[in-house]
N, C-alpha and C positions, 0 to 999 in steps of 0.2 A: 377427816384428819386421821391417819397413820399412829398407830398404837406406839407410843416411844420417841413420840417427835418431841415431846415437852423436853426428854433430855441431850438435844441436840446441843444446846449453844453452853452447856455444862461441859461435855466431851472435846468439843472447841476450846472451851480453856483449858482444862486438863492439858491436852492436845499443847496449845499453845505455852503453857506455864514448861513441859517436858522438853519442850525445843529449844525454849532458854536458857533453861539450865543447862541443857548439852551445850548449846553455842556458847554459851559464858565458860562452862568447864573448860571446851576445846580452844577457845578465844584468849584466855587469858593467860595462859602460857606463851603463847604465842608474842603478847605483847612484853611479857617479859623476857623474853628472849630476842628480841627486838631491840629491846635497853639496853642491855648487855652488849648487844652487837656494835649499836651506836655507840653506848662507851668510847669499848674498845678502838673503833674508828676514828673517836674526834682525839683518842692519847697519839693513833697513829698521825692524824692530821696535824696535829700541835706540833710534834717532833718535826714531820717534813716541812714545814713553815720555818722554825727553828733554824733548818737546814739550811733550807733557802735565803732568807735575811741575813745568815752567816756568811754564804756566797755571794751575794748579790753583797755585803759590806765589806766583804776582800776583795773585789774587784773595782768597784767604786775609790776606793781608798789607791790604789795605784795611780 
């Protein structure tokens, strides 16, 4: 048995515990800027709907 293997699966989590916090750090901005995005989309989407039902009830009405 190799001197220092006892602290292998300690260095693994360490290890593992650093890489979720980065990907949670880098991750989560992300989805919040995502929210935002979709927002913005579904006020756009609403409006061209809007649009359309207005069009589509001025030519129907003729």
């Amino acid at each position: 048995m190799r001197r220092g293997s006892d602290w292998t699966p300690v260095y693994m989590i360490i290890v593992i515990v650093i890489a979720a916090i980065l990907f949670i750090s880098l991750v989560k901005p992300l989805f919040a800027n995502a929210q935002s995005s979709s927002q913005t989309n579904l006020d756009q989407a609403k409006g061209f709907a809007k649009g359309a039902l207005f069009a589509l009830g001025a030519v129907l009405r003729k």
